[in-house]
N, C-alpha and C positions, 0 to 999 in steps of 0.2 A: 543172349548177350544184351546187356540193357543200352540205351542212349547214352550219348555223353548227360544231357540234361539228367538224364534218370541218377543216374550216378552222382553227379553231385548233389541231386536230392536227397539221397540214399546217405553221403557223405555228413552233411548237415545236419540230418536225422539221428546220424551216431553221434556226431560230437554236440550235440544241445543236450541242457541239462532233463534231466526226469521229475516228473512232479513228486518224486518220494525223494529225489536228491532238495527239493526246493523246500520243503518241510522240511526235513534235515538243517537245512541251513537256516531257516527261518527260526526253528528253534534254539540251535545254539547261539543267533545273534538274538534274539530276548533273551536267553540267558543271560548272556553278556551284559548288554545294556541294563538286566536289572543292577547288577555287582557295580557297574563301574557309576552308574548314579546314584546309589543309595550314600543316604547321607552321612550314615556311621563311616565312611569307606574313607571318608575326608579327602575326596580327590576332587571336589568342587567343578565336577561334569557336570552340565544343565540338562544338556539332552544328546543322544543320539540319531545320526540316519547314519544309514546303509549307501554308497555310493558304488562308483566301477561298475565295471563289467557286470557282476551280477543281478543290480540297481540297474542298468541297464539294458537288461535280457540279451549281451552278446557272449557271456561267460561261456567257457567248452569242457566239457569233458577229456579226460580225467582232471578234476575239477585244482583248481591251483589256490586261489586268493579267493578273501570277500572283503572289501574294504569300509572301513566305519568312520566316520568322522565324528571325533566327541569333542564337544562344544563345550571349552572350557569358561566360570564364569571370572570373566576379567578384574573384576574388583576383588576380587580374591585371592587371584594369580597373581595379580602387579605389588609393586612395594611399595611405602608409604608415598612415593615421587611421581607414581602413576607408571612405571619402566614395566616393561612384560619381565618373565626370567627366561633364562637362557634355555629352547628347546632340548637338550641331554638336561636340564633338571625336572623337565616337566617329564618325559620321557622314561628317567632313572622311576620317578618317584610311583609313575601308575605301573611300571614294571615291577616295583616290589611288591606294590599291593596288589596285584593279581596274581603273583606266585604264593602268596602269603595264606590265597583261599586253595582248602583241597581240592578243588572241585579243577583247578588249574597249576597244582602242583608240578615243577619240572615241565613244563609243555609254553614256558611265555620266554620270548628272549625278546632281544632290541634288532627288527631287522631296519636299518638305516633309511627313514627317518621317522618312524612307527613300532611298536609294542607289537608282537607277532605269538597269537594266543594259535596254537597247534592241535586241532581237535579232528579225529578220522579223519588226518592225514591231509587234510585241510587246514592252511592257513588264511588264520581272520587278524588281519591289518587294522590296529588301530591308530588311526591319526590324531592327536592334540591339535586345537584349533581356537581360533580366536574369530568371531562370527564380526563382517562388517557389514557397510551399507550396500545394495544393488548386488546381492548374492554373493558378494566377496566371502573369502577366509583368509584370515593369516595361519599358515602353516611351516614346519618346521623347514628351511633351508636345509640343504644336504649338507653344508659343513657343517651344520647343528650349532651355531651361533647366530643365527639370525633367524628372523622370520619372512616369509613370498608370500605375495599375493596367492591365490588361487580361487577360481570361478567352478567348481565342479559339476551343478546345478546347470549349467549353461552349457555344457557338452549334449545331458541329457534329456535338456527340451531341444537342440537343435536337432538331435540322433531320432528324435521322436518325430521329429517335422519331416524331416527328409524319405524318413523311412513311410509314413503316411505319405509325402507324397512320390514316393517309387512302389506306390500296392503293397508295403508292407513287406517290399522283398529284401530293407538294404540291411536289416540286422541278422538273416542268415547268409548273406554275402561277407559283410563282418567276419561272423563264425568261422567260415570256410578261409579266409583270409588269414584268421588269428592262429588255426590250425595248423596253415602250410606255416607260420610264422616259427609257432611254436615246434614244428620238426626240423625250423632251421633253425636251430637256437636261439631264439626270440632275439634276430637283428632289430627287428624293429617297436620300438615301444609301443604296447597295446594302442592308446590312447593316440598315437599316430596313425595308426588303422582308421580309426572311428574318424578324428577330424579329415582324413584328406580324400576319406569315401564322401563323405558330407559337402565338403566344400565343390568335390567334383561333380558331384551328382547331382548339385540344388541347381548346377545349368545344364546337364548334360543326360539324355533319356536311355533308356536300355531296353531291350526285351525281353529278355533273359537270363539266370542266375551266370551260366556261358558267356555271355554278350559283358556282364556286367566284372566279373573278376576277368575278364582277359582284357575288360579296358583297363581295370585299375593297375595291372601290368603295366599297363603299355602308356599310365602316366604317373604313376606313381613317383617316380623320379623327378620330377618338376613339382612334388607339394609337399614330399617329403620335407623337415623341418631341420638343417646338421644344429641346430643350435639346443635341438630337444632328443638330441644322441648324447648319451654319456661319453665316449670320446667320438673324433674324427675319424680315428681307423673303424671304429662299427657303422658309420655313417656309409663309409665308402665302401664298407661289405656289404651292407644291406644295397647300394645300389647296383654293384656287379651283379649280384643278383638279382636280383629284381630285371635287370634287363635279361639276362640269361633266359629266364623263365619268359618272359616277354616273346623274345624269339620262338620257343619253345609251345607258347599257346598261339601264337600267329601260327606256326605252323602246322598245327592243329586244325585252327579253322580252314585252311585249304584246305585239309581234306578232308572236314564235313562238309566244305562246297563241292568236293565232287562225290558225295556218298560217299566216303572212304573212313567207315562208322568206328571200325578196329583200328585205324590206322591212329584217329582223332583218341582214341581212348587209352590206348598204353600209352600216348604223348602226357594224357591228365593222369594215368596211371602214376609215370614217372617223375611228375610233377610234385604230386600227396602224396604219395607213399600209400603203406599199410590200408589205412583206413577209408582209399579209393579204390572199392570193391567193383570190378568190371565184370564179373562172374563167380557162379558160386559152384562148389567140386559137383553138385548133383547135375545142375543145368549145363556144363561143361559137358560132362559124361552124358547125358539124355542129348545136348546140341549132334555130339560126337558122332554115336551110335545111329542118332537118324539120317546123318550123312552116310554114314558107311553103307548104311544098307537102302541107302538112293530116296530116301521118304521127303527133302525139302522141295520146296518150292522158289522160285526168284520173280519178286514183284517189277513189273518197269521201273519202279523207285527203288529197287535197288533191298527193299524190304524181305525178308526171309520168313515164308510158315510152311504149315504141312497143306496148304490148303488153293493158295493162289497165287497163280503165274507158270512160268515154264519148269519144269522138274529139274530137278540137279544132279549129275551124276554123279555116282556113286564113288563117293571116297573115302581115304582115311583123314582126308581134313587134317585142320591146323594142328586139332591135339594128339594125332598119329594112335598108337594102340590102346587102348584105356581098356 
């Protein structure tokens, strides 16, 4: 039976992407990017980057979004007055032209407030943008008549700062974070994850991947943002929860403070679901069978081998006949 620590390592492991998932991706965004800047295409893009999650090494498996921001060129976009056009026109119009190539036939729709290209089962978001000064973008409002600021560039040098300075641990904490999010139906928007890890952790130290997601528990509810919820009622879901689970990994650690290693682990079992493997059928049945027939050992810490400490008697133990 491995550690808590072990287990959420083990957790992390599974839901980060694979460097053949990362060439995958890679290649379908040059793809992209060649189509929607070429100049026969007449969509007067200048350039593209890649932002989010994926741009920012906290994306998870089974992989969801890649987001793109295409920089449109303003002098060409505006009308004789110098006015932008209305984001659903800018939107309408790169939607048609990438359905129009076979290469993306039936696979592009408008997901609200981006062009949503569907390739192995992967969606690549693309943003219309209008590029300003000190990293700004104008990008499309959700009512899709106006245009928002937006700094996206500044998430990602700050996710990089923090994470350099917590040992390069805070974007598999991220992961682990986005994961339990994403099995509660993504209460919480991604990009709220990343700033209230950041903000808490640029004063606040950890030891451990354990130490570091049972704080963001246990504050997350004070940096949470209700104005960056789509309504109030997900705002107030995601905080019931969140305290829930709070409780939940508090009492966890009591009883890793008293060696109580199984007790701590179906608590994070219950926590993540599925994908927080706390044993595996062979090691279960090998743990099993060396009990029964009297072979463990118990360390004064409380540690279990065939090798050192007082002997164990002989039982059928927690998983009874195997």
């Amino acid at each position: 039976m491995p550690t808590v620590l072990q287990a959420i390592k083990k957790l992390i492991d599974k839901v980060s992407v694979t460097d053949r998932q990362e060439e995958s991706i890679k290649t379908s965004t040059d793809y992209l990017n060649g189509h929607l800047t070429k100049d026969e295409n007449d969509l007067d893009i200048d350039s593209i980057f890649v932002n989010g999650s994926y741009e920012r090494d906290t994306i998870i498996r089974p992989l969801d979004d890649v987001d793109l921001f295409a920089i449109l060129n303003e002098s060409e976009w505006s009308d004789e007055y110098g006015n932008l056009p209305k984001p659903q026109a800018v939107l309408t119009k790169i939607k048609n032209k990438l359905n129009s190539i076979s290469h993306y036939k039936d696979k592009v729709t408008q997901d609200r407030p981006c062009v949503t290209v569907t390739l192995n089962s992967i969606n690549f978001d693309v943003l219309p943008s209008f590029e300003r000064n000190k990293g700004g973008y104008l990008i499309p409002n959700y009512d899709l008549e106006s245009w928002i600021y937006s700094y996206p560039k500044q998430l990602t040098d700050n996710l990089n700062d923090c994470n350099r300075n917590n040992g390069y641990k805070i974007k598999d904490v991220v992961k682990a974070i986005k994961y339990w999010n994403r099995e509660n139906k993504k209460l919480i928007p991604s990009f709220q994850i990343e700033e209230t890890l950041i903000t808490y952790f640029n004063v606040h130290n950890f030891g451990n991947y354990e130490e570091a997601i049972r704080l963001w528990f246990n504050n997350a509810e004070y940096y949470l943002e209700q104005a960056k919820f789509k309504t109030n009622n997900q705002y107030d879901d995601a905080i019931k929860k969140i305290k829930k689970i709070k409780d939940k990994l508090n009492t966890a650690k009591e009883h890793l403070d008293e060696n109580e290693n199984a007790e701590a682990l179906q608590i994070w079992k219950d926590v993540f679901g599925k994908e927080f493997i706390i044993s595996d059928v062979n090691e279960a049945k090998s743990f099993s069978q060396k009990l029964s027939d009297g072979l463990l050992k118990s360390s004064s810490t409380g540690a279990v081998s065939e090798s050192v400490g007082r002997n164990i008697p002989a039982s059928k133990g927690f998983y009874g006949d195997i």
